[in-house]
C-alpha positions in Angstrom: -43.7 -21.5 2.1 -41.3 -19.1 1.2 -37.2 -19.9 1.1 -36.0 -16.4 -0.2 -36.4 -13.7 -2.6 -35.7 -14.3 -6.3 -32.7 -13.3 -7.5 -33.7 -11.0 -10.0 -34.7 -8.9 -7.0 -31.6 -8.7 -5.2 -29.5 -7.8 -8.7 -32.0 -5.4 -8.8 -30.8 -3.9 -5.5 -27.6 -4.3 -6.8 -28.2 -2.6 -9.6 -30.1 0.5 -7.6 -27.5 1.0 -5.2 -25.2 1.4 -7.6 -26.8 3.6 -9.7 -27.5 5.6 -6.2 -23.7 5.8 -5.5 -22.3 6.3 -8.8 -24.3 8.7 -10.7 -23.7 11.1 -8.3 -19.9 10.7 -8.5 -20.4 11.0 -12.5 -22.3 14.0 -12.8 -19.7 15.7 -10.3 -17.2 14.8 -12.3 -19.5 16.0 -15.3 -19.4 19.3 -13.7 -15.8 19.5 -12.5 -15.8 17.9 -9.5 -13.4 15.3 -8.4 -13.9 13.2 -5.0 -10.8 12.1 -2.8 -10.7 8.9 -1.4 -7.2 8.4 -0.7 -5.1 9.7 2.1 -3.0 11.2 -0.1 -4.4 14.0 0.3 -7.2 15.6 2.7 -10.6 12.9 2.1 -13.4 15.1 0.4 -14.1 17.1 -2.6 -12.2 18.9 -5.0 -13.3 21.3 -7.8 -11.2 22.2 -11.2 -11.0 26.0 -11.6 -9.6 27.9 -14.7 -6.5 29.3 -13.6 -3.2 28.0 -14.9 -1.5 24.8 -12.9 1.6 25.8 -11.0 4.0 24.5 -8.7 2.1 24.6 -5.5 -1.1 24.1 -6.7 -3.1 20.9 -6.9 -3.5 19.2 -10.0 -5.3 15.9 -11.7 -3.1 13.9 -13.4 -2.3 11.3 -15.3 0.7 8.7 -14.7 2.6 7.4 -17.7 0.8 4.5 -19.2 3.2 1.7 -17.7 2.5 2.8 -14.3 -1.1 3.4 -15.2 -1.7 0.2 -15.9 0.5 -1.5 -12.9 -1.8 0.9 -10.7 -4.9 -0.4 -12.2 -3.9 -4.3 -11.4 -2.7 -3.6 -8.1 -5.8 -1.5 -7.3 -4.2 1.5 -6.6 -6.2 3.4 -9.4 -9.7 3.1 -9.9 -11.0 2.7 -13.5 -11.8 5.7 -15.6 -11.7 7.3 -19.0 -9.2 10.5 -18.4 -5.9 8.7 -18.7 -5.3 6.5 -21.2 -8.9 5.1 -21.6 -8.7 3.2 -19.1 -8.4 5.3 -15.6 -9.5 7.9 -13.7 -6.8 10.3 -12.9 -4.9 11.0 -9.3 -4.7 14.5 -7.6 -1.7 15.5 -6.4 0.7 18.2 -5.5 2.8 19.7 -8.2 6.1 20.0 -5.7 8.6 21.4 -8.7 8.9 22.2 -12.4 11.7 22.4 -14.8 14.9 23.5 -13.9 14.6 21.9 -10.0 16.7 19.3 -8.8 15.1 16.2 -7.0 16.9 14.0 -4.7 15.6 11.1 -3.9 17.0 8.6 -1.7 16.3 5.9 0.7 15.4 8.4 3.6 13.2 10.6 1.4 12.9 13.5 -1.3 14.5 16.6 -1.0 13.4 18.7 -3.9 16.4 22.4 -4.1 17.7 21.0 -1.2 14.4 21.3 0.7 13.0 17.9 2.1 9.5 17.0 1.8 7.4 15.7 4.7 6.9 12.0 4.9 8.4 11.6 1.8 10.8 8.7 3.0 9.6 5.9 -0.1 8.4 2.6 0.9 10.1 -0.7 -0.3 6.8 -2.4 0.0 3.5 -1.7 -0.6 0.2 -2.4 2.2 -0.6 -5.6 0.1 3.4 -6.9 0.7 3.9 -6.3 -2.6 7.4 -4.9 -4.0 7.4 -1.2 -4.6 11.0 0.1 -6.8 11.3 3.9 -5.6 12.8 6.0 -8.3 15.9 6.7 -5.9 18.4 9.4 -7.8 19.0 12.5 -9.1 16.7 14.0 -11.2 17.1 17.2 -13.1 13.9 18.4 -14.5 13.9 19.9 -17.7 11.0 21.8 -19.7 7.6 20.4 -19.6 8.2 18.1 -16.7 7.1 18.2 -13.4 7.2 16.3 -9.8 4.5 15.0 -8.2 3.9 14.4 -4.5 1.4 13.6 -2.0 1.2 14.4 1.7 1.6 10.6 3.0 4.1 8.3 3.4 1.9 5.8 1.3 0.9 7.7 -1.6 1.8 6.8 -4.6 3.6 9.7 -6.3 6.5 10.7 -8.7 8.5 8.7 -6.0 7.7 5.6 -8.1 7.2 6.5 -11.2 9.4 9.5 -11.7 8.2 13.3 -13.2 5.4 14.0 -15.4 4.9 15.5 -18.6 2.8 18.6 -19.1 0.5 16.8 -21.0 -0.1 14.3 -18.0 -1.2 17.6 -15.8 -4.9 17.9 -16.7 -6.5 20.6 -14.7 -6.2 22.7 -11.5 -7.9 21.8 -8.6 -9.0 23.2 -5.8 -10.2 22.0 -2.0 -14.6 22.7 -1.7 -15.4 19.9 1.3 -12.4 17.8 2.8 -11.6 16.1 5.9 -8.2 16.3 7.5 -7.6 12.8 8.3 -4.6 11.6 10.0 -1.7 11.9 7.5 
């Protein structure tokens, strides 16, 4: 009589099935391909092309290492080598440069006096968890930049405050994506 399969079998599946889901996301990435899973942004795929990142355009990047690794322990950032070693990097919006004034307060971020949508921070992540907005004035200077998102929940220069240049890795562009409900 037979109870059950041995386990050396079912780690075997295991095994398989990921091998089946993440080599394709690896050689992507291999190729310049990124794949968003977050509601950050539109769901799908993204592609790095070779023009120059500017503000408008969408961008990988790379928070500073404090934040990185706070985002890896709460699960907001999946595990990587592009940033630090340790994580895979975000895409965002590159919403302002140097020389442009952020505002951010309790009721959202208003970047030259413009506000952006949904951009109201959140005291509180999903998990219940404390979030500490980066509420203030900010006055970029050269070689920093703002990142944003287009959803109340993303996690974006709201919390963790402008990037350097150097945490800007590449362009991105939109190939496959899913407008979800933002």
């Amino acid at each position: 009589m037979k109870i059950g399969k041995p386990k050396t079998t079912t780690i075997k599946k295991i095994l398989l099935a990921t091998v089946l889901v993440v080599g394709p996301v690896v050689a992507l990435s291999a190729t310049g391909f990124s794949l968003n899973t977050t509601e950050c942004l539109p769901l799908g795929l993204y592609k790095s092309v070779s023009k120059p990142i500017t503000i408008g355009s969408l961008a990988t990047t790379c928070i500073p290492l404090r934040d990185t690794q706070e985002g890896l322990r709460r699960g907001y950032l999946d595990a990587g080598t592009a940033c630090y070693g340790i994580s895979a990097p975000l895409i965002k919006i590159v919403a302002a440069g140097a020389g442009s004034v952020i505002k951010e307060t309790p009721d959202g971020v208003w970047i030259n006096g413009k506000k952006w949508p949904m951009s109201k921070p959140l005291l509180h992540d999903t998990s219940g968890r404390l979030l500490n907005p980066d509420v203030g004035v900010h006055i970029l200077e050269k070689g920093q930049y703002w990142v944003m998102g287009l959803n109340r929940k993303t996690w974006d220069s709201r919390y963790y405050g402008p990037l350097s240049k150097n945490e800007l890795l590449e362009r991105q562009t939109p190939v496959l994506t899913i407008q979800g409900n933002l």
